[in-house]
N, C-alpha and C positions, 0 to 999 in steps of 0.2 A: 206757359201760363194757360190756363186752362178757360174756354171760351166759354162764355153762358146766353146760350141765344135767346133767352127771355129777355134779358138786359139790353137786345139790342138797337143803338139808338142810330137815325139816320144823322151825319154832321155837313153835308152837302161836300164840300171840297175836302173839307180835312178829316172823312171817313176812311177808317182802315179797316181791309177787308178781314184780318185775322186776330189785331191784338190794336186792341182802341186804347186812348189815351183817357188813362182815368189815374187820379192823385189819391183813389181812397186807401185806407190802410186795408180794406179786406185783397184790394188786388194785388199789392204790393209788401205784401208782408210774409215774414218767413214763414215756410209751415204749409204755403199754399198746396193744395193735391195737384198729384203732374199726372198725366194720360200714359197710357202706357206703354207711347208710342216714343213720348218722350223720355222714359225710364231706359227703354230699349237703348237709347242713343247714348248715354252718358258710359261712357267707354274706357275715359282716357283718365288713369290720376295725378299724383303730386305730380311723380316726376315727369312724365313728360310734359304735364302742363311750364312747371319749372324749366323742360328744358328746352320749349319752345318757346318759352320769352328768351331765354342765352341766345340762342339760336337766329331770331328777328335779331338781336342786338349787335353781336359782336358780325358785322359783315362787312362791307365795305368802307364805309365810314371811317374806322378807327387803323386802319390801315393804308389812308390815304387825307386825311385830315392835317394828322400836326403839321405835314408840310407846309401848307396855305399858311395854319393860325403860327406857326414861326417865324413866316418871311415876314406875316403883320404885326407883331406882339415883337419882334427882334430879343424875344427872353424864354430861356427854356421854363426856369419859375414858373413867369407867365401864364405859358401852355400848359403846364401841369395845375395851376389854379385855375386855367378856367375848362379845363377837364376835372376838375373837384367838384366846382360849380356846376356844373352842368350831371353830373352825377346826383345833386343836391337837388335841382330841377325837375330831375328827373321820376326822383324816392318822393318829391312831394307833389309830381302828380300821382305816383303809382296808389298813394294814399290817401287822394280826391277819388280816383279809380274805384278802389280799393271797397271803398262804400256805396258805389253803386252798382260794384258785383256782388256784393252781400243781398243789397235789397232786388236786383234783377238778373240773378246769373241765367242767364240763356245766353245764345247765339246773335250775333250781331253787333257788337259792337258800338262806337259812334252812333252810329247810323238807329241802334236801336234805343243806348242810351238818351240821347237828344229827343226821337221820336217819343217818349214818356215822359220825359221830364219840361222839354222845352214847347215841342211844333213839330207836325208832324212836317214841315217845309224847312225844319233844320235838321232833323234825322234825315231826309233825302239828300239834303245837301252835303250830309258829313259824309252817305254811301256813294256819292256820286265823288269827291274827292277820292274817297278809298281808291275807286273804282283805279280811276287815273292816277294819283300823286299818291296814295298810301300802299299801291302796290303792284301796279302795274309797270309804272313809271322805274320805281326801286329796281324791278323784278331785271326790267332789260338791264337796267345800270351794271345790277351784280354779274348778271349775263355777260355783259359785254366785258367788266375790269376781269372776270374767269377767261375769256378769251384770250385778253392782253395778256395774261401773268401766263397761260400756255404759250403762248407764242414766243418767250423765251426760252423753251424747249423744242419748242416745233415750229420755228419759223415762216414755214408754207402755207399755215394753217389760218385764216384770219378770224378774227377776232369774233363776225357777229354767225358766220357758221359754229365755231364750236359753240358759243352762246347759244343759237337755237337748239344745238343737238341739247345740251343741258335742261332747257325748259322743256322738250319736248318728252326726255327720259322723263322727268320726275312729274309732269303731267302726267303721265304713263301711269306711272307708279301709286300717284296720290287718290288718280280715278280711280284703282284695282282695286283697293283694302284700303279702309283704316287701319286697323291694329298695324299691318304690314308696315304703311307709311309711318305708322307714329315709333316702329321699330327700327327701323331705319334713322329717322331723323334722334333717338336717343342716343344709339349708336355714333352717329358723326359729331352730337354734339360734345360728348362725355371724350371722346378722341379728341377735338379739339382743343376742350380746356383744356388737360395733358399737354396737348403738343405746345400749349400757349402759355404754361404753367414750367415746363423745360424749358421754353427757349427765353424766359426770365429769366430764370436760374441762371443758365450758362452767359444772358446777356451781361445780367451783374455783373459776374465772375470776371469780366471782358472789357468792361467800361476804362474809360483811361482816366488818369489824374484830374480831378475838377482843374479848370484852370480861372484865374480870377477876374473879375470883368465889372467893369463900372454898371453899377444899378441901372434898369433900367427905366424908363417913362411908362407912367401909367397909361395909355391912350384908351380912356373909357369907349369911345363910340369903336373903335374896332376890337377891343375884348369883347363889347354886344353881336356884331358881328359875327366876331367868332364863335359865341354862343350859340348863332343860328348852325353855324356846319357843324359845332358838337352834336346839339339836339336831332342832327341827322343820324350820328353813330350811335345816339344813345334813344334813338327812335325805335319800337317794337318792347319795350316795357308792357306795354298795353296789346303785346298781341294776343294772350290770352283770353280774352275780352270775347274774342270775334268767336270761337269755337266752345263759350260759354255752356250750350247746350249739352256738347258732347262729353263736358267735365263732372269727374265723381264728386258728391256733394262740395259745388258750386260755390254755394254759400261762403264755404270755410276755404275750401282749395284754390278758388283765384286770388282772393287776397294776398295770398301764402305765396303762391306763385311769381305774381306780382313783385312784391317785396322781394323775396329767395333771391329773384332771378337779376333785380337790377342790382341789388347789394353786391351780389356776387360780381357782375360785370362793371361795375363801377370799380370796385380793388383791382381787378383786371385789365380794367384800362388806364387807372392811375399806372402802375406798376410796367406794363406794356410802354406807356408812353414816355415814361421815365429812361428806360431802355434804348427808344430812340433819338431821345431831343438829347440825349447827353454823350451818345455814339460820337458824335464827329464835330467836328469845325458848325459854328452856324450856315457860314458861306454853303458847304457842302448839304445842306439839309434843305433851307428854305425853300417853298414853294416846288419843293420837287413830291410829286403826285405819288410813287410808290418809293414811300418815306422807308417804309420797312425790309425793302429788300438793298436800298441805301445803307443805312444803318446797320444790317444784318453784314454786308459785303466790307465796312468799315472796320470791323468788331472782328470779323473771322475771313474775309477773301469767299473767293465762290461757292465752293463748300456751305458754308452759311446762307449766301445768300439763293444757293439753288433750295436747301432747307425751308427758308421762310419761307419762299415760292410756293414750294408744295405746301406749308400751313395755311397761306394766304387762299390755296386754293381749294385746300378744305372748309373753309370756314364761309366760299364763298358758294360752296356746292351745300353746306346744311341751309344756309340760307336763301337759296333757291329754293331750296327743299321746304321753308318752312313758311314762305310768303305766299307758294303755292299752295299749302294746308290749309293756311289762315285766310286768304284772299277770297277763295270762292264760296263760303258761308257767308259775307257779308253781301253777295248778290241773292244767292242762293237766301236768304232772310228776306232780304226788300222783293222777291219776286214773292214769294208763300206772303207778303203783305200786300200784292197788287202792283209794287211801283215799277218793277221789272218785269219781262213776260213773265210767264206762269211756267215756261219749260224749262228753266232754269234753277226750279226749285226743286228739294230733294227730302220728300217725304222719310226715306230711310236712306242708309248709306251715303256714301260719299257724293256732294253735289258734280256730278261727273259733267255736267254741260257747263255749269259754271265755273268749274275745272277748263275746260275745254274754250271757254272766253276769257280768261286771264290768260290763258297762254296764246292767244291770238293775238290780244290787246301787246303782250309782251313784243312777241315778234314782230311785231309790224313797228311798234318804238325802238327796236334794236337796229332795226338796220336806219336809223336815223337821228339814234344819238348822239347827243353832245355834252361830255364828262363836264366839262370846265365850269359850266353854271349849275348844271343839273341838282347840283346837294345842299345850292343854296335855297333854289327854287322848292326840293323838297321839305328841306325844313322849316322853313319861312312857312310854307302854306299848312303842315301837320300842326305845327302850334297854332294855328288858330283857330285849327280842329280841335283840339284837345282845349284850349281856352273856355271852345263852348259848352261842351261838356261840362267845364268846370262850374259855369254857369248856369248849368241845367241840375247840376249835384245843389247848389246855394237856391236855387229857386226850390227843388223838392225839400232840402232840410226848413226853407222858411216856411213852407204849407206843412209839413207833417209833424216839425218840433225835432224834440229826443229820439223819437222810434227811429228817426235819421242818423246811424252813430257815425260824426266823421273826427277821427281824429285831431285834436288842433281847432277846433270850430271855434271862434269863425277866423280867429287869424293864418292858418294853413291854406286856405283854399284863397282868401282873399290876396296873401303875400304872393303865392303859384300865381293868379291874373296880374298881378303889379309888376312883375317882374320879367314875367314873360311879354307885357305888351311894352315895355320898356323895351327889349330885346327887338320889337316887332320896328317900333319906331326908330332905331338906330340903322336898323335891315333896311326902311324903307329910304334913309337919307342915304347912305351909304352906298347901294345895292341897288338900285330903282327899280333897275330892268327885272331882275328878278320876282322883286316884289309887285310891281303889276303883274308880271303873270301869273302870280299865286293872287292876285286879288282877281283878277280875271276870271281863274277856273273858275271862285266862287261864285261869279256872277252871273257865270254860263250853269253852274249849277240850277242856282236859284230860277234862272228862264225856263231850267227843264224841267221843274220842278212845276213851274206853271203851268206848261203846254202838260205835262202829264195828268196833272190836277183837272185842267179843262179838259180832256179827254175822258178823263174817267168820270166827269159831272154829265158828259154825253152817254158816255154808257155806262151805268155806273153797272157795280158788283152784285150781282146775283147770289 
């Protein structure tokens, strides 16, 4: 968005040094002229956009999930409806999204969405989340479950070394080139649907006789629940978002994206999880963490399960691959805005320093994490990232009107908040611990957000 320094007004604390907060249609409206610095940047089109939402999606989550939601749901049914639902959650945020990549496609994400729409102290707060829980946090996770799934080939090997060497390659990699990385990441991910797309096939083919079993109980508060660990696997819908800037006309192609990307992975993990909750005995399945290589080993012996192995562990190296693409433009944004240093920002190419701080932040949380809570505390706290946005899309459509187009107005956007803070409230009865520490981050956000604020009122931007 193109700056006009005639216009510029001092706002004491809530002054942004690059892109100020204004609701008029001249700044926010299609059509605007871009600088030629930001012409230069838009690089990337459909498909990769497309296949870096696949890519954030299908990673760990959906290959260590049904475990959990079966031992608690005691119904494969169950799991597979609240894997529909949560598909549904998904598609209707990607369609709150959706419209405020039309009206602001650039780089940033959360962080820049909220900054326009809501405060500039909720767009810090959603970048300071990213920062930690949208992808730092993730990034070791996948780090660490690609360790563990080698280690059943290389036993010697543990877990949070090969994890670093993984972050450290594709930090490597993502610093070097664009094009290069966004070639690479189309690569792994178009391979993986294949591999994920056969190993349905031959799972069908494989499944034994339904056997019959008394209905089972509805237990609403832990189908919510388990709504939060879905929303983990079906988290990265909106990774598009964050590399906004570098996308061929924006406008059109996130929304497309968006959509393309989750419809697709939502049939994919119906279908996938179908595969697995109906492999084996319940006994044999519940609460066991690597559901997939269970169920693979059920269905065909080790053959199989050495197979899914190696898919689990592709799908877990595109998605290293694509958290590190995605991750360091939402620093790289708040720094070119003041709220970050300023060396962290990346006028042209690849943000190679903010590259260079996700993968620190990563390593230093791998060698000290802990799986077991971790996907609740992630997704507990991203939806209420994306909540606010949702919020920041119904406060712009109520000041601009129509030139706002969101889909479903106003019951889509208002069903998406009813539902998911539903979700948030079942999480926090059920779940506690988790859920303070997703309310925690955000309160530690908000404090740095202060101390930042009064820093930059002492000296302000030149």
């Amino acid at each position: 968005m193109e700056h006009q320094p005639g216009k510029r007004k001092s706002h004491g604390l809530f002054l942004f040094s690059a892109h100020r907060l204004s609701w008029s249609g001249s700044r926010l409206s299609r059509g605007n002229p871009k600088d030629s610095r930001m012409s230069n940047k838009r690089q990337l089109g459909l498909v990769t956009a497309t296949a870096l939402v696949v890519a954030n999606m299908i990673g760990t989550g959906v290959f260590t999930t049904s475990g959990y939601t079966l031992g608690d749901l005691k119904s494969p049914w169950l799991v597979l409806a609240a894997w529909a639902v949560g598909g549904g959650i998904a598609a209707m945020g990607a369609l709150c999204y959706a419209a405020l990549a039309r009206r602001i496609p650039e780089s940033g994400g959360e962080y820049l969405f909220l900054s326009r729409t809501l405060h500039p102290a909720a767009g810090y707060v959603a970048g300071w989340i990213s920062l930690l829980v949208g992808f730092s946090a993730p990034l070791a996770a996948v780090a660490y479950g690609f360790g563990e799934y080698i280690k059943t080939w290389y036993p010697h090997w543990d877990a949070q070394t090969v994890g670093g060497i993984l972050i450290i390659l594709f930090a490597a990699l993502h610093a070097a080139d664009v094009k290069h990385g966004a070639w690479v990441q189309n690569a792994t991910v178009i391979l993986k649907v294949l591999l994920i797309l056969g190993f349905i096939g031959w799972g069908f083919s494989q499944l034994p006789p339904a056997q019959p079993s008394a209905p089972a109980k509805f237990p609403l508060g832990l189908f919510a629940v388990s709504l939060v660990w879905i929303s983990f696997a079906y988290s990265g819908w909106n990774a598009v978002i964050y590399i906004g800037g570098e996308i061929k006309d924006g406008e059109r192609t996130l929304p497309r994206a968006m959509l393309m990307g989750t419809a697709l992975v939502t049939v994919l993990y119906l279908l996938l999880n179908a595969v697995f909750v109906f492999s084996a005995p319940l006994e044999k399945l519940q609460y066991q963490v690597a559901i997939g290589r269970v169920a693979a080993y059920a269905l065909g012996g080790d053959l199989w399960a050495n197979l899914i192995t190696a898919l689990v562990s592709l799908a877990l190296i595109s998605s290293v691959s694509s958290l590190l693409m995605v991750g360091p433009r939402v620093y790289a944004k708040m720094a070119e805005d003041g709220w970050l240093p300023r060396v962290l920002a990346a006028p042209s190419g690849p943000p190679r320093r903010a590259i260079g701080l996700q993968a620190a932040l990563a390593l230093f949380m791998l060698w000290q994490t802990e799986f077991q809570n971790l996907m609740n505390y992630i997704g507990f706290t991203l939806l209420l990232s994306t909540t606010a946005t949702v919020l920041g899309l119904i406060r712009l459509r109520l000041q601009q009107g129509p030139s706002v187009r969101v889909v479903g107005w106003p019951w889509l956007p208002f069903s998406y908040l009813v539902v998911v803070y539903a979700m948030a409230l079942f999480n926090v009865q059920l779940r506690p611990t988790q859920s303070l520490y997703g309310l925690a981050t955000i309160f530690l956000g908000v404090a740095a957000w202060w101390l930042t604020a009064w820093y930059r009122q002492r000296r302000p931007v030149t």
